[in-house]
Each structure stands twice: as structure tokens, then as C-alpha cells.
LUMZA-653246 format. One line per 4 residues: number of its first residue (from 1); their letters; for each residue x, y, z of C-alpha. Coordinates in pm, whole numbers. Example, Ala and Ser with C-alpha at 12.3 -4.5 7.8 and 13.67 -1.06 7.14 Angstrom:
<rs>
1	as	1230 -450 780 | 1367 -106 714 $
</rs>
This chain:
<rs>
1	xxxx	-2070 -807 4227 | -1899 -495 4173 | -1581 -528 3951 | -1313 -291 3892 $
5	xxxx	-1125 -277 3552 | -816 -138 3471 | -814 -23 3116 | -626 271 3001 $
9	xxxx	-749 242 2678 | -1141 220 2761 | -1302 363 2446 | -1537 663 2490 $
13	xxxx	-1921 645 2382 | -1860 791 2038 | -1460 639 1979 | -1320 418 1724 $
17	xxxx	-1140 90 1815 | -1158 -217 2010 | -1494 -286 2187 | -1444 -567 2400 $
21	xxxx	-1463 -417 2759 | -1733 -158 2637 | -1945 -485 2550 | -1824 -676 2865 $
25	xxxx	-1926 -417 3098 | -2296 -345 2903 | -2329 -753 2927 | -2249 -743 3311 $
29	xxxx	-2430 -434 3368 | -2710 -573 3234 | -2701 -860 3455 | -2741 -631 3737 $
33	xxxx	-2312 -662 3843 | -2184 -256 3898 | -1844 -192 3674 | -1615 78 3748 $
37	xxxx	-1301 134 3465 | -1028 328 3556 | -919 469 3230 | -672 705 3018 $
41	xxxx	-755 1044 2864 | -559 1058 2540 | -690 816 2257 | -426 524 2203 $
45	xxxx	-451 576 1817 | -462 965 1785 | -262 1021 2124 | -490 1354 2171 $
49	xxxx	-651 1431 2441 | -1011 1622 2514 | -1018 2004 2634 | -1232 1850 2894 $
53	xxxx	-956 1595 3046 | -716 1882 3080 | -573 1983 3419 | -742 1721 3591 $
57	xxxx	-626 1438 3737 | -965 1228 3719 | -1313 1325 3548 | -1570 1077 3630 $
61	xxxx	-1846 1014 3325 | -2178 770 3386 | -2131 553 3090 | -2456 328 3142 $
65	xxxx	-2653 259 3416 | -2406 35 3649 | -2126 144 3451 | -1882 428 3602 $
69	xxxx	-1543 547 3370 | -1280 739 3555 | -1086 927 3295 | -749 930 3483 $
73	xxxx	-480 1151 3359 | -260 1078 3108 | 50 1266 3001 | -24 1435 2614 $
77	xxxx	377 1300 2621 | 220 976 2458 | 233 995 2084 | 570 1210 2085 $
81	xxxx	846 917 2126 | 838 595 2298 | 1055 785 2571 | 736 987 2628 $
85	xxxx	458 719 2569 | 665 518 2867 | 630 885 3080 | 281 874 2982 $
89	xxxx	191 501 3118 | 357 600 3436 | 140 899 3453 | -161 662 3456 $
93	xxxx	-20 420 3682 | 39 752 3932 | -323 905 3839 | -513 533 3822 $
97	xxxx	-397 423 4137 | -542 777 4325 | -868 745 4166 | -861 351 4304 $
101	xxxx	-824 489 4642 | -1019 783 4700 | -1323 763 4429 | -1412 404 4377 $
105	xxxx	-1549 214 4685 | -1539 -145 4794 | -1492 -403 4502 | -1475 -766 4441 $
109	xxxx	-1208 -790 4222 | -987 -589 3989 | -957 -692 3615 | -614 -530 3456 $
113	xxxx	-629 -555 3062 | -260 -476 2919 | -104 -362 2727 | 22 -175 2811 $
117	xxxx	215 -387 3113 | 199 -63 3313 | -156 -167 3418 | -59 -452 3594 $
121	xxxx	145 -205 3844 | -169 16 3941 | -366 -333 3997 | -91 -502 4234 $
125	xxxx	-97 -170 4409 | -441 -143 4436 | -515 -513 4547 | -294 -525 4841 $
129	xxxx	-435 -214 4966 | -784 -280 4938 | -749 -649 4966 | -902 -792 4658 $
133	xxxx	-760 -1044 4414 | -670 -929 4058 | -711 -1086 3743 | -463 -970 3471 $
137	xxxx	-571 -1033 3083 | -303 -1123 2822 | -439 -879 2508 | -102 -890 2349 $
141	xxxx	239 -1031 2424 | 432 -726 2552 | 730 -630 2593 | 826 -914 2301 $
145	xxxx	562 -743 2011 | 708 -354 2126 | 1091 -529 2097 | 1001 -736 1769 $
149	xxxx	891 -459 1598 | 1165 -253 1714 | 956 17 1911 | 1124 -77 2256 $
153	xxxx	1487 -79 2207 | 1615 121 2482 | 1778 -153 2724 | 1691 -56 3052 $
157	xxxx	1300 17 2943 | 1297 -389 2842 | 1461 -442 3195 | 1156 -253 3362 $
161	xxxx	916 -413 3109 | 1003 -757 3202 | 1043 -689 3544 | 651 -465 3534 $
165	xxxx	527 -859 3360 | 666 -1057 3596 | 507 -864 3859 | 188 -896 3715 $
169	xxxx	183 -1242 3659 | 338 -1360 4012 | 47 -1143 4169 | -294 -1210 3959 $
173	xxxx	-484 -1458 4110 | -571 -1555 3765 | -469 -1507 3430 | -669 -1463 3131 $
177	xxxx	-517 -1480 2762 | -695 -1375 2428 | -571 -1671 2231 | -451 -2020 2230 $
181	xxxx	-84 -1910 2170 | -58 -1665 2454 | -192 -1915 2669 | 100 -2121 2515 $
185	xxxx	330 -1842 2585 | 264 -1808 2890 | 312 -2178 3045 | 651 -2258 2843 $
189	xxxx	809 -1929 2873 | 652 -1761 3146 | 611 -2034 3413 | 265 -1984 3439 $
193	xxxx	95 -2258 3550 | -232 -2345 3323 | -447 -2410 3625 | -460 -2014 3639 $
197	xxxx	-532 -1966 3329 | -777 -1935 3100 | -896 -1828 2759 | -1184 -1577 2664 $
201	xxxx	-1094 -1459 2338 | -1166 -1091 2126 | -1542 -1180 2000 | -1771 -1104 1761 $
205	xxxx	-2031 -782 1873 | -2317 -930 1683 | -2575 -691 1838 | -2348 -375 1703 $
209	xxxx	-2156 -592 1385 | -2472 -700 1171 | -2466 -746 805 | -2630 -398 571 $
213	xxxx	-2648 -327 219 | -2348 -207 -14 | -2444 89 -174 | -2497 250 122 $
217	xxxx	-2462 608 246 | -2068 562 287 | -2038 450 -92 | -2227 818 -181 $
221	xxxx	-2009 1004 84 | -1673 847 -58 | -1813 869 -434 | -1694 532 -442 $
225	xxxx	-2011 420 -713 | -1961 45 -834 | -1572 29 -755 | -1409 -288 -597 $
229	xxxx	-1318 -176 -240 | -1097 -359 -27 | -1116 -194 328 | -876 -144 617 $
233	xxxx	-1055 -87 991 | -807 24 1308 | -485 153 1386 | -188 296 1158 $
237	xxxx	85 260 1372 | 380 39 1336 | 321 -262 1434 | 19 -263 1162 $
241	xxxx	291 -152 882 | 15 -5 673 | 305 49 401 | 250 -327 276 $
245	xxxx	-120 -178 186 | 26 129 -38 | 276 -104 -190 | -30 -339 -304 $
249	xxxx	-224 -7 -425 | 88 80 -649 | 69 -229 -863 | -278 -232 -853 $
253	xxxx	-301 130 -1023 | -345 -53 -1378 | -678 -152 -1228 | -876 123 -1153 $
257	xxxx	-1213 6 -1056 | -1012 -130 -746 | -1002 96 -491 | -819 58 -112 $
261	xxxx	-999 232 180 | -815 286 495 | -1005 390 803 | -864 503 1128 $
265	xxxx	-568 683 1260 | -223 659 1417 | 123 779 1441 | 221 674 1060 $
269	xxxx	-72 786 876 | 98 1120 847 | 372 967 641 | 133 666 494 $
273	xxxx	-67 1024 328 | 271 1149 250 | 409 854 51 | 72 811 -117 $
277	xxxx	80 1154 -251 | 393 1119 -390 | 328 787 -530 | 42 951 -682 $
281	xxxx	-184 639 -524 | -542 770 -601 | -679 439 -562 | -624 472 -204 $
285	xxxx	-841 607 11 | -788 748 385 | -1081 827 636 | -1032 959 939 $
289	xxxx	-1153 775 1284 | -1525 746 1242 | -1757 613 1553 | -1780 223 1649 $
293	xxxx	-2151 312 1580 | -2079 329 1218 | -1828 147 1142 | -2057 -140 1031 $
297	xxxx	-2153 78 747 | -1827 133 613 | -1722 -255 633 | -2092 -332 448 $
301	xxxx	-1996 -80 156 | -1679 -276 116 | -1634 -566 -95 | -1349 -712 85 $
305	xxxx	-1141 -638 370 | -873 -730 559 | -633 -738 856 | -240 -692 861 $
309	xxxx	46 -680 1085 | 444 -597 1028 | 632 -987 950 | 767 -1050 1292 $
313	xxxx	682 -1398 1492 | 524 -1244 1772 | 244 -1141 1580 | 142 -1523 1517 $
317	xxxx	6 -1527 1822 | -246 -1276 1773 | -642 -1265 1681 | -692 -891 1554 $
321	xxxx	-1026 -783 1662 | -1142 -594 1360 | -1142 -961 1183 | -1446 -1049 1451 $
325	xxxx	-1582 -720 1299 | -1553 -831 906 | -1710 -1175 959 | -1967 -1027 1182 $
329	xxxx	-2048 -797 900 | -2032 -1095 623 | -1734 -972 429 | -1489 -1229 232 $
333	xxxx	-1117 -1181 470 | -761 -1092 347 | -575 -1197 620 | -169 -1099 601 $
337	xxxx	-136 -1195 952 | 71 -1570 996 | -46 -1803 1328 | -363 -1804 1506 $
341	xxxx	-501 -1539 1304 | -457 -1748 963 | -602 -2009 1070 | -879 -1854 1271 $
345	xxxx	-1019 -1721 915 | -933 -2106 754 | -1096 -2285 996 | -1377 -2040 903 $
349	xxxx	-1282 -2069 567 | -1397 -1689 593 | -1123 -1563 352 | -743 -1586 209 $
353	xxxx	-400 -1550 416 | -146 -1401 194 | 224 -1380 338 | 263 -1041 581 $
357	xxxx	462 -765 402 | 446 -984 86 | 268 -717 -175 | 214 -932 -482 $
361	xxxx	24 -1215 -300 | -189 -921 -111 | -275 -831 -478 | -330 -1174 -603 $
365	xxxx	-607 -1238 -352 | -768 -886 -401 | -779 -1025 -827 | -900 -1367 -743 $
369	xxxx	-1187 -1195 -510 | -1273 -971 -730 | -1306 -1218 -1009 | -1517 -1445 -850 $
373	xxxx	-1845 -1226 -679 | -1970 -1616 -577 | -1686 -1702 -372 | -1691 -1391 -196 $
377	xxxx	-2058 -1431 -93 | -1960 -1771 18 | -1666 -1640 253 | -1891 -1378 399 $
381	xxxx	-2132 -1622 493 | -1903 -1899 637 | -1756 -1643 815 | -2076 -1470 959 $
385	xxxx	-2178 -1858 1062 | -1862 -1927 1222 | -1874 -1636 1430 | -2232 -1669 1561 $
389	xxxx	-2174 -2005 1660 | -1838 -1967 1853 | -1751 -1590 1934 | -2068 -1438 2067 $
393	xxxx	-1910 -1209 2293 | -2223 -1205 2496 | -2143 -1573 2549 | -1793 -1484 2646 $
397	xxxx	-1880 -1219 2856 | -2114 -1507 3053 | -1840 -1699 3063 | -1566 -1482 3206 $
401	xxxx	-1831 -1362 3467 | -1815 -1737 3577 | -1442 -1772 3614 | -1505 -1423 3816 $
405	xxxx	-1740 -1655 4086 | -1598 -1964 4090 | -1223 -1923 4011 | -1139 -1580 4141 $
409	xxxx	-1358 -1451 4420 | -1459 -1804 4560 | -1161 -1883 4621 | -1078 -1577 4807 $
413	x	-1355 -1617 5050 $
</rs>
């Protein structure tokens, strides 16, 4: 089989961020299927772009042995103002769609993983013309999560939005969602029927996410010795309203064996660095992007860490993928995320939920952790069990390759 993807933000072999459709296309490369992604240039968390990826509209890179990326151009517009990140998914739509047409050959079936919704637009395009059916993944409610947390407020942009989902979902052949609430969603508000849809979830990479030692290299890098470090993984942008984090560190400066670590970038660390110097936060600690390779490491020299999102309901419906990462990795989880995601880590009873945007029960949790080294151990390893039982994303990617043969391209035929 040879499937196309869609992905305009399809990490590169050395970025930081969300793995699943690097680990997908290994799994189905393996399994002797040929995957070509049609991808951005500029990084969705630092909005930079490579020397290399200038002036050209696509570069094409051998990722693995079956695996083909087309970096497809993206405008360096993106990270300037939502005006120019919209200018910037219509520059991949334009680019994407040219690469699907001249430099990729006969497929089986297109896979378009939004956000952003823009995606969808290159794979209706491309499916009619080469006469394939598309499938089109649900990784996050847009436009509702860019309108809830107020970064799409320009009226005629939500017009296009909803009119660029609509699209999408009236021409996939199938549907796939990343949680039980999208899929939800998606029926009652969408009109989606659920025969169309199904649910392959973010997963756990247990053959890149394994559980190391704590005093590790990172801990001597850091000079972080025997302090208590609760660690941050991902994005700093504003939906993830890091500021909740540097209001915790502030009344947790009378402790200072506690230490937070955030790791990653986006367009608020600038002021997130700001306020913390003038806050005079030096139990807070920022690291810039480091490589999925070695981001285990930095989650094993932590003694806690956790996931958060900006209070709005959307949200609820969300499993953040760095929590697969923590419970892969055996760490104890402070979750500030409401919905699926709380109960995802209490079903696991893998860690504590603590109200989003709610400081003093963020530093509660981070006390009662730290106070009891036993119950910690016990979280990691409930949470490293639940994982390997029920989101082995080698599993998963088995099981969406199925719903590829008998639900997608079967029924084509």
C-alpha cells in the first residue's frame, strides 16, 4: 500500500514535539507499506525555518527506507500574527497540493492530520484529482480551541474556518478522532455519522519513551544535584498558558530545593523569560527545544511532571501527548488539564489533576509529591503499566492500518 499523509507539521529526524506520524510511518514502513508526507518547513513551535528550505517550493528528504518527506513551503509569515500564520497555512495548501501532483506518484489513500483545518483543503484537492479517498484525523477541535482561547477572533477567518471543516468532513471517506470527546463532538455537533468514524488515540512510544535513571547527565548539565524537579515537555504558546507554571514557582520560592524545568519553545516563552526575570523566579528553569531522542532523559531526571492547558472547555476534550511520554517514562503526573485528560491519568491513577490556571492547588500537589517519595514511585509505575497495556502505539499503528484495508480502500474498490 502506498499512503500519502498530509502533515504540515511532520517533525524532522532531530525535532522536538509530537511523534505520532514519525512512529506511524516507521511502524508501516516496517511492514513493507511505502509513506510519502507532504509537510511544512517552519517548525510549529519556533516558527523558523532552515537555510536549506529557503527559496524552494519543495525539498524532498529520504526519512527511512519506505518513508519519503516533502518539505513544502511555508510562508516565515507564521509566528508573526495570526493574520500571517493564516497566510502561512495557505502557503502550504498552495505549495502541498503542487508537490501532490507533480512529485508523488500513484497512492492508495491520503491521510490529512489537522490542525491546522487548512490540510483538509490540499487533501479534497488532491483526492478528486487523483481519485483516491481521504481520511481526515481529528488532532484537535479547531476552529473552537483557536476561538476559545481567543487566538481566532477576526470574524470572517472563523467564517472560512468553519466553512475549510465542513469541507473536510463532508469529503473524507472516513474520519478518525484522537479521543472519545472529539468523537463525541463530532456526531452531536458536527453531523458526523459514527459509522465513519473511528478512534486511534496519541500513544505511548515505548520503544523511544523507556524508563532511565535520575541522576543522569541532564541533572549534571542543569546543576540541578538532589533538587525536587517538576518538569514541563512541549509547546509555550497560548493555548498552554505556561504563566499558571511561573505563578506556582512564585509561591513556591520559600522552598528552594523545588525547582520547575520548562523545556521547549514557542511564541510566549519570550515574555514567560521576561516575567520570570523580573519576578526574580530562580527556581525556574527554561531549556531550549532539545531532540525527541533525548527527551527521555530529561523526563527521567525529573521527579514529577506535568501537562497544562489555558481554562477554557474545549480543552476537555483533549489527551496531550507529552502525558503518553511521562507515563512511558514512569514519572508520578500533574495534570491541570479538566476532561478526558483528567481522567485518562485517574483511570491510570498515574498522578493528580489540579484545577487549570488554579496556582495554589498546582502547588499543593507538587508538596504532597514531594512529601511522599512512595507514592510517587507508585504513580510512575501504574502509569508505565497502564500505558503498555492500552496505548502501544505500535498496536495503534496496526490498528489504523486495518481501518486503511477494510474501511477505506475496500470500500473504494
Amino acid at each position: 500500500m502506498h499512503i500519502l499523509v498530509v502533515h504540515q507539521y511532520f517533525l524532522g529526524k532531530e525535532d522536538a514535539g509530537g511523534s505520532r506520524w514519525n512512529q506511524f510511518a516507521k511502524y508501516w514502513a516496517q511492514a513493507g507499506h511505502k509513506v510519502t508526507v507532504l509537510a511544512g518547513t517552519v517548525h510549529y513551535a519556533t516558527g523558523e525555518k532552515e537555510s536549506r528550505y529557503r527559496g524552494k517550493l519543495v525539498v524532498r528528504e529520504r526519512e527511512q527506507k519506505n518513508v519519503e518527506v516533502l518539505r513544502c513551503h511555508v510562508s516565515e509569515s507564521y509566528n508573526k500574527s495570526f493574520i500571517g500564520r493564516f497566510w502561512a497555512y495557505l502557503s502550504f495548501t498552495f505549495s502541498s497540493v503542487l508537490a501532490g501532483l507533480f512529485c508523488v506518484g500513484k497512492a492508495d489513500v491520503i491521510i490529512c492530520t489537522s490542525p491546522p483545518l487548512s490540510v483538509g483543503l490540499t487533501g479534497w484537492i488532491l483526492s478528486r484529482l487523483k481519485k483516491i479517498p481521504m481520511v481526515f484525523e481529528v488532532r484537535d477541535l479547531w476552529p473552537e480551541s483557536a476561538i476559545d482561547t481567543g487566538v481566532l477572533t477576526n470574524k470572517w477567518l472563523i467564517k472560512i474556518s468553519f466553512w475549510l471543516e465542513r469541507l473536510s468532513y463532508r469529503s473524507a471517506r472516513w474520519i478518525n478522532v484522537l479521543t472519545p470527546a472529539f468523537e463525541k463532538a463530532l456526531i452531536a455537533n458536527k453531523r458526523v455519522r459514527a459509522d465513519r468514524i473511528s478512534m486511534i488515540p496519541n500513544g505511548a512510544d515505548l520503544d523511544i519513551f523507556q524508563p532511565g535513571e535520575r541522576n543522569n547527565w541532564v541533572r549534571a548539565k542543569h546543576e540541578l544535584g538532589d533538587k525536587f524537579v517538576v518538569t514541563y515537555v512541549g509547546a509555550h504558546g497560548v493555548a498552554n498558558h505556561l504563566i499558571q507554571l511561573l505563578e506556582s514557582a512564585k509561591k513556591l520560592k520559600q522552598y528552594p530545593e523545588i525547582v520547575l524545568m520548562l523545556v521547549g519553545d514557542g511564541m510566549e516563552k519570550p515574555m514567560l523569560k521576561e516575567k520570570a526575570a523580573r519576578w526574580k523566579l530562580d527556581n525556574v528553569l527554561f531549556v531550549d527545544p532539545v531532540p525527541k531522542s533525548v527527551i527521555a532523559d530529561y523526563i527521567s531526571a525529573s521527579d514529577v511532571c506535568t501537562a497544562v492547558l489555558k481554562k477554557v472547555d474545549t480543552f476537555k476534550t483533549v489527551y496531550p501527548n507529552k502525558v503518553f511520554d511521562y507515563m512511558s517514562v514512569a514519572k508520578p503526573v500533574i495534570v491541570a488539564i479538566d476532561g478526558v485528560a483528567r481522567k485518562l491519568v485517574e483511570d491510570a491513577r498515574a498522578g493528580m489533576y489540579t484545577e487549570p490556571e488554579n496556582a495554589g492547588e498546582f502547588v499543593e500537589a507538587v508538596l504532597r509529591l514531594k512529601s511522599d517519595p512512595q507514592l510517587c514511585k507508585e504513580y510512575g509505575q501504574n502509569g508505565l503499566s497502564f500505558v503498555r497495556k492500552n496505548f502501544d502505539r505500535s498496536v495503534l499503528a496496526d490498528k489504523y492500518l486495518d481501518i486503511l484495508n477494510h474501511q477505506v480502500i475496500r470500500q473504494e474498490r
